[in-house]
C-alpha positions, 0 to 999 in steps of 0.5 A: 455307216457310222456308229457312235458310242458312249460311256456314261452312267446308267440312266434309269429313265427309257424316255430321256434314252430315247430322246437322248438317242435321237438326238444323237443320231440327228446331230450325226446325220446332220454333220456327216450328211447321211440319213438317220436310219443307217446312224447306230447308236451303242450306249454302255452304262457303267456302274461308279464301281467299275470307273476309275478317274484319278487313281480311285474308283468314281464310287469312293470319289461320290463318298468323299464328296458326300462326307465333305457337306 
């Protein structure tokens, strides 16, 4: 049973989960030849104060970018 997880950004809007998640599970399905129903999903949303990309924390980086306009 394959199960995929993804990291991202929390996404406050259940039905673009939802489709997102279908989406997913019948590209999966589709690739590795299997039924949907046994494909698991696992989304982990993060906050922007517990990621780091570059040495800083994504939250500092979407204030400096706000600064820059």
């Amino acid at each position: 049973m394959p199960v995929i997880r993804i990291d991202g950004p929390r996404v406050e809007d259940l039905n673009r989960k939802r489709q997102f998640v279908k989406d997913v599970t019948n590209a999966a399905a589709a690739l590795y030849g299997l039924p949907p129903d046994i494909i698991t999903v696992l989304l982990r949303e993060n906050a922007p104060e517990n990621v780091g990309a570059g040495g800083q924390l994504l939250i500092d980086l979407h204030k400096s970018h706000d600064t820059d306009n």
